[in-house]
NUDRENLO-599760 format. One record per residue (C-alpha): residue number from 1; residue in three letters; y, x, z. Coordinates in steps of 0.05 Angstrom, whole numbers, plus 32768, in hexadecimal, padded with zeros to 4 digits. Example, Ala and Ser with C-alpha at 12.3 -4.5 7.8 and 13.67 -1.06 7.14 Angstrom:
BEGIN
R  nuba  dodo    yy    xx    zz
R     1   ALA  7FA6  80F6  809C
R     2   SER  7FEB  8111  808F
//
This chain:
BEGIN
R  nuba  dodo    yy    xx    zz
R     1   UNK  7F49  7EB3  807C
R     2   UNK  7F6A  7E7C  80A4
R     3   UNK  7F8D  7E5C  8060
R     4   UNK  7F58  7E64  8027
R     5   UNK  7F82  7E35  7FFF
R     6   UNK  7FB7  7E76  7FFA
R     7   UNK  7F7D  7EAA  7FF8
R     8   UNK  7F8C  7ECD  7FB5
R     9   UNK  7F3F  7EEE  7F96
R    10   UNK  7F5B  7F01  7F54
R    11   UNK  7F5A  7F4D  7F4D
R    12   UNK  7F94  7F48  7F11
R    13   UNK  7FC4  7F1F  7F48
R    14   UNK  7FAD  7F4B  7F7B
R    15   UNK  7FC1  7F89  7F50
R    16   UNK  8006  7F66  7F3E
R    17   UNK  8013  7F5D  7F92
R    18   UNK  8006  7FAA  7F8B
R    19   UNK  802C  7FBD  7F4F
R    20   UNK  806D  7F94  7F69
R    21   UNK  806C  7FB2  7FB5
R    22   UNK  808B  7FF6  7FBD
R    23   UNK  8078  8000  800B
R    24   UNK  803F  8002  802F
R    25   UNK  802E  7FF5  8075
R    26   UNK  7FF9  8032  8083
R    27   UNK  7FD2  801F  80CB
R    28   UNK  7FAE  8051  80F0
R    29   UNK  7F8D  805D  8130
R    30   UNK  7F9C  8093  8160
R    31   UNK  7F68  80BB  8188
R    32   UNK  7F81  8098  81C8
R    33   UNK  7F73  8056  81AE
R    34   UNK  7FC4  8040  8199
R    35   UNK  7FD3  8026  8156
R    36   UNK  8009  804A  812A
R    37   UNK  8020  802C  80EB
R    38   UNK  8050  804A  80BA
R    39   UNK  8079  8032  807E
R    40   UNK  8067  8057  803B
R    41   UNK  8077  8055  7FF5
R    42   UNK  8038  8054  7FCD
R    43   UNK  8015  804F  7F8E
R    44   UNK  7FDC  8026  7F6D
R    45   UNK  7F9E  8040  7F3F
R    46   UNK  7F77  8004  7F34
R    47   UNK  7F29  801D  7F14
R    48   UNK  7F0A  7FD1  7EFE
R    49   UNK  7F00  7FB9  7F43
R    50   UNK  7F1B  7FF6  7F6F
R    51   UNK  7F5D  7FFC  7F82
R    52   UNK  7F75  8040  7F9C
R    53   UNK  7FBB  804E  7FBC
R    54   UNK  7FDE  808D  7FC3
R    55   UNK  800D  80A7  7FF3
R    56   UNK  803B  80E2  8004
R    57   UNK  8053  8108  8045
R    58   UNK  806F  8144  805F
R    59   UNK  8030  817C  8072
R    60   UNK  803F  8172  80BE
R    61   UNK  8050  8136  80F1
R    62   UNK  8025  80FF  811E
R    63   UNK  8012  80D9  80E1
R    64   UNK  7FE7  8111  80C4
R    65   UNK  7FCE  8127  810A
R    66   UNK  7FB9  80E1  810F
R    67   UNK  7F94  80D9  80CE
R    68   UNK  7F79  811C  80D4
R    69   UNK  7F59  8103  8114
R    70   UNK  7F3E  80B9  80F5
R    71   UNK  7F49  80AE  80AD
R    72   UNK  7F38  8060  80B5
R    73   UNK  7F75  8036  80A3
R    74   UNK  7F99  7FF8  808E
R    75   UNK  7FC2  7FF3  8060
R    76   UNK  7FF0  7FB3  8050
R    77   UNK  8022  7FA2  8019
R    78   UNK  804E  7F64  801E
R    79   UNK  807F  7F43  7FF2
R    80   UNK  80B0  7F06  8005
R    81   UNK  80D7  7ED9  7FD9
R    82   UNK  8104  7EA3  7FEC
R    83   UNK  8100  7E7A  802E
R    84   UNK  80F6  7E30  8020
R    85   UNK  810C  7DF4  8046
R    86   UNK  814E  7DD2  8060
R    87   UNK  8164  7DAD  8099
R    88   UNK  815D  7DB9  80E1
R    89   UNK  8114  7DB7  80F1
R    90   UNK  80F8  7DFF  80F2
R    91   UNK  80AC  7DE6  80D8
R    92   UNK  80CE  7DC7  80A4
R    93   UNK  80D6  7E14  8089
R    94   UNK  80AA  7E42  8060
R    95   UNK  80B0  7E7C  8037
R    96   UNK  808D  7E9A  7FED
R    97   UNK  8060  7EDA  8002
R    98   UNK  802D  7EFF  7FE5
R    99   UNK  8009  7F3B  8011
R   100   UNK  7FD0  7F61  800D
R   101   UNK  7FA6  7F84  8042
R   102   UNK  7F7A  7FBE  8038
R   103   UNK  7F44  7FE1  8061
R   104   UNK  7F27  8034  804F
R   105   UNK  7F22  8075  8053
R   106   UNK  7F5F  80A0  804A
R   107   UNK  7F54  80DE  801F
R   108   UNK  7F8C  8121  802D
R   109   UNK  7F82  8140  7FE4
R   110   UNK  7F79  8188  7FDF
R   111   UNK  7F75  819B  7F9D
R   112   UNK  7FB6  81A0  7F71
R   113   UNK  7FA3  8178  7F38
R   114   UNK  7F8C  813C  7F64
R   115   UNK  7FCE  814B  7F8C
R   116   UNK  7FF4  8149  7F4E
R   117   UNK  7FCE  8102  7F32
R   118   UNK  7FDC  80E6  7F70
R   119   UNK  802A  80ED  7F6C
R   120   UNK  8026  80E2  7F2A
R   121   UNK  800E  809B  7F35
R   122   UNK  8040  8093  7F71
R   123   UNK  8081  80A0  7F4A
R   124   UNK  805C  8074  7F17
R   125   UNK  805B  803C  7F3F
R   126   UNK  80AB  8047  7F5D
R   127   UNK  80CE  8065  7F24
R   128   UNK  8098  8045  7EEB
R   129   UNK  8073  8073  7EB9
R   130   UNK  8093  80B7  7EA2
R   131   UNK  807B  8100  7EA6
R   132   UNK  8089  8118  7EE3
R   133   UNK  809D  815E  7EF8
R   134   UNK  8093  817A  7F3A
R   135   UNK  80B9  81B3  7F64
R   136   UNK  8085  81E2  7F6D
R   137   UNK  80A4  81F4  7FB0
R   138   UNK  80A6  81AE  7FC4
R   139   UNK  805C  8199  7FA5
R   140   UNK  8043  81D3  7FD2
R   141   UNK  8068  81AF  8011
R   142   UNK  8050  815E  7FFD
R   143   UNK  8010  814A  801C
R   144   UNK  7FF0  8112  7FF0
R   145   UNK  7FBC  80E4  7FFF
R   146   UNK  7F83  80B5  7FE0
R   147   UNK  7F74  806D  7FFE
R   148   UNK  7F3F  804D  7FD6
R   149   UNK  7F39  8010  7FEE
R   150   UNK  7EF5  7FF7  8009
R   151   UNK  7F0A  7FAD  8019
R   152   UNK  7F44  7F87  8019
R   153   UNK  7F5B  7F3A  8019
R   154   UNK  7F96  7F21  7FFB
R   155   UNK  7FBF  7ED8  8001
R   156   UNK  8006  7EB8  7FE4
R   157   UNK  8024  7E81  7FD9
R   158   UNK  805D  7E83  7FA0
R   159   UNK  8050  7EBB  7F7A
R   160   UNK  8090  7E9F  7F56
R   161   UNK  80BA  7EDA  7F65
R   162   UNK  807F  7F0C  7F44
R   163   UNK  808E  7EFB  7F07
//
């Protein structure tokens, strides 16, 4: 990492990035070689040092066909707060961030119950903790995915608008 000084090791302010994002950037890999990346609400399971994400789609469309084909990804989070600066010189500018990027292998659950867990944590982390009830007609339709994540670096500078 080019700026170690914003480089941010701490698995409790990496899990806070996490917890305050509410889209992902998923990157994949097409058989010919192109890059596709989509936007995607997530959500976290963090097991001591693991962090897992889950995701949602529709059973059908280039995203799956892709993943199907190579389940390597990226996956990126960012948050921005307030630019910073005045005046009339353009390097005199900066702006509060926080992002994480992370590298695996994405998982299409099959079984219901892991299905289920994995929404479960997903409207957890957009609409907080409740018990959730699922259209059966609709759970049958919902593809759901698993991302643990096997690396990942993360870097900020003013976490101020975290908190």
């Amino acid at each position: 990492m080019r700026r170690s000084n914003r480089e941010v090791k701490s698995l409790d302010e990496i899990e806070a990035i996490l917890r305050a994002a509410r889209v992902c950037h998923l990157s994949m890999v097409d058989a010919q070689g192109r890059p596709y990346c989509v936007p995607l609400n997530f959500g976290l399971e963090r097991h001591a040092d693991q962090f897992v994400l889950y995701f949602h789609a529709a059973g059908v469309g280039r995203k799956l066909e892709i993943l199907r084909e190579n389940p390597q990804v990226c996956a990126t989070v960012s948050l921005f707060g307030e630019v910073l600066g005045k005046g009339s010189l353009a390097c005199d500018y900066t702006m509060n961030f926080a992002s994480v990027m992370g590298f695996g292998t994405l998982e299409i659950l099959k079984e219901d119950k892991d299905r289920q867990h994995g929404l479960e944590v997903l409207m957890g982390q957009l609409a907080r903790e409740q018990k959730w009830q699922f259209a059966p007609k609709k759970f049958e339709q919902t593809t759901v995915m698993r991302l643990p994540l096997e690396s990942m670096t993360a870097k900020q500078k003013g976490l101020q608008f975290l908190q």
